[in-house]
C-alpha positions in Angstrom: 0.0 0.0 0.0 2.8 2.6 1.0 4.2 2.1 -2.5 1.3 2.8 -4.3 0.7 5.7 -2.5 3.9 7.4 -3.0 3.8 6.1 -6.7 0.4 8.1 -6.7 2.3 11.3 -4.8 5.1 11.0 -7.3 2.5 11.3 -10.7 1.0 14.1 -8.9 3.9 15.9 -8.0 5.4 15.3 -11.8 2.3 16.4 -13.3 1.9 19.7 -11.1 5.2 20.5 -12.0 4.4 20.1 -16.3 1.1 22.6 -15.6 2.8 24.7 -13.7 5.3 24.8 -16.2 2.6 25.1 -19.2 1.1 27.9 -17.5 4.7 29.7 -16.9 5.1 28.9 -20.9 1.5 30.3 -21.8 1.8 33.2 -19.6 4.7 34.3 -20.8 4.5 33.9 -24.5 5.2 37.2 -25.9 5.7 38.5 -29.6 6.6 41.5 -31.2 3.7 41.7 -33.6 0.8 40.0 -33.2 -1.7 38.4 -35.3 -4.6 40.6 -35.1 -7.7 40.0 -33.1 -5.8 37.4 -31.4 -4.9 39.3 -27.9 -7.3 41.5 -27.5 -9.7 42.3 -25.2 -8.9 40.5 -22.1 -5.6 39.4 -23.0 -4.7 36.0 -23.0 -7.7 35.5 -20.4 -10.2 35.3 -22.4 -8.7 31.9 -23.6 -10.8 29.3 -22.2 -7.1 26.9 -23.1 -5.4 29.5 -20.6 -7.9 29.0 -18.1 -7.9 25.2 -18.2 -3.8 24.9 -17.6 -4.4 27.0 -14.7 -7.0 25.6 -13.1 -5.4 22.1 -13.8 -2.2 23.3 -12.5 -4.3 24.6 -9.3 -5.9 21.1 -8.9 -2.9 19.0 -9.4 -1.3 21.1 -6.5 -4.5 20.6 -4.4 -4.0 16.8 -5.0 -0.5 16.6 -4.2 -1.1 18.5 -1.1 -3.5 16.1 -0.4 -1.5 13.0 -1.2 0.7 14.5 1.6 -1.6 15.4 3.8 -3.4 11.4 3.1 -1.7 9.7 6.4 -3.4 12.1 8.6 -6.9 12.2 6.9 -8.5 11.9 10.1 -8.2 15.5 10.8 -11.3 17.7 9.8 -9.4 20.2 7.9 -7.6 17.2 5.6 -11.3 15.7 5.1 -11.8 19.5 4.1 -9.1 19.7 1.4 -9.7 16.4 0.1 -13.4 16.9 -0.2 -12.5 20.0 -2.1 -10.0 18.1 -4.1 -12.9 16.0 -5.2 -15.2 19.0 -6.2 -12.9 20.4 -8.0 -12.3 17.4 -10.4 -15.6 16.6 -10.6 -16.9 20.1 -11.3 -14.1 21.4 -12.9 -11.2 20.0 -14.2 -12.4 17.2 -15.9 -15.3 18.8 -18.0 -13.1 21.5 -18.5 -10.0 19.2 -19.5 -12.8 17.6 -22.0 -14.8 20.5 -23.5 -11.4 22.4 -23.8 -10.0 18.9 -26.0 -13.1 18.3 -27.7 -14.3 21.7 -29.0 -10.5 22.8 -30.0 -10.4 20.3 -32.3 -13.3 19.9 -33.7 -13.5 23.8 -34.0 -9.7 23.5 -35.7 -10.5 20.4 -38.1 -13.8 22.4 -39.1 -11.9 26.0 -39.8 -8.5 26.7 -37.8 -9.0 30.2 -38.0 -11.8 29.8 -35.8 -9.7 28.6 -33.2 -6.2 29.4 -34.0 -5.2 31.5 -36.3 -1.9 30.4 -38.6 -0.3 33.9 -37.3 -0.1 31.5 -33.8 2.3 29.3 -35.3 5.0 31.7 -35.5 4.1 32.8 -31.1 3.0 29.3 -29.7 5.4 26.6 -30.6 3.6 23.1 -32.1 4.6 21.4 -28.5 2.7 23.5 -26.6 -0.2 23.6 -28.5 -0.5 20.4 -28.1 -0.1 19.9 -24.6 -2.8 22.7 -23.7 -5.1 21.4 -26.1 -4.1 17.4 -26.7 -2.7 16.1 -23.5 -5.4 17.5 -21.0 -7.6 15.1 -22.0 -5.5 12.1 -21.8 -4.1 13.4 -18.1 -7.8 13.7 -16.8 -9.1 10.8 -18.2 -5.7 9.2 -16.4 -6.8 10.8 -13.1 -9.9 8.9 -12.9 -7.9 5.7 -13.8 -5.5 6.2 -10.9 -7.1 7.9 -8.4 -10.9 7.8 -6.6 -13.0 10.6 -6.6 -16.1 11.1 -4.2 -18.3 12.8 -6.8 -20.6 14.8 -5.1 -24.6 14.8 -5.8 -25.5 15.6 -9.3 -27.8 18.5 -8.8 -24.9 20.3 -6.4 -22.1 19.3 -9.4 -24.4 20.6 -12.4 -25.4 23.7 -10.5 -22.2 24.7 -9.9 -20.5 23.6 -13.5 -23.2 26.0 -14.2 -22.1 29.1 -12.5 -18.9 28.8 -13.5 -19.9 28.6 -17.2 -22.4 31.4 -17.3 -19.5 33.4 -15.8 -17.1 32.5 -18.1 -19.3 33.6 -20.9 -20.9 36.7 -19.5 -17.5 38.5 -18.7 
């Protein structure tokens, strides 16, 4: 058992460390002319991909702390953390992970410039459009492999996917 779990802490820790990485890479792309209409209004925010690498890279922190925290789970702030842990996969990261994989490229293999623009390919290097777009999917869908979720009740989970999507597209 103790080997599996530190197997488990050490996938967690190695794939915190490639989001946080991701988002340094996103967050930091810069170029000296742009394409236009690609960084507009809201910057690289509005970019439901930019959003998705952090909020992986937020959750795959949350897990790892919580794969430390696992040997004293007894405590009421660890049951906390991991039920939070939970909520956030389940309300969060995975349909996010998914809708971000799915609609990218289908969007792209419809009409890229709906999507992204070829002026991209000169700012965002193939690798790491692939990785923000590709391998989120895989990683999620790896999560529920390797690790259990408590899901929580399917009202709670839809009304909150919800909120967060009606304020995603109202700002």
């Amino acid at each position: 058992m103790a080997t599996a779990a530190l197997a488990l802490l050490l996938y967690h820790c190695t794939i915190f460390i490639w989001y946080f990485f991701l988002a340094y890479s996103l967050l930091t792309v810069s170029a000296t002319e742009q394409p236009s209409g690609v960084f507009l209004y809201g910057g690289q925010w509005k970019y439901l991909t930019v959003l998705n690498v952090v909020l992986q890279t937020l959750f795959y922190a949350v897990t790892f702390l919580t794969d430390l925290l696992l040997p004293i789970r007894e405590i009421k702030l660890v049951k906390c953390i991991i039920y939070c842990k939970d909520l956030l996969f389940s309300v969060l990261a995975f349909p996010a992970a998914t809708f971000v994989f799915l609609s990218f490229w289908a969007l792209y293999s419809y009409d890229r410039q709906l999507v992204y623009p070829e002026g991209l390919d000169k700012i965002i290097p193939q690798w790491l459009n692939h990785a923000v777009h590709t391998a989120v999917f895989p990683i999620a869908v790896l999560e529920i492999i390797t690790s259990p979720h408590r899901y929580p009740p399917k009202k709670r989970g839809l009304i909150l996917l919800g909120i967060c999507s009606i304020s995603y597209m109202s700002w």
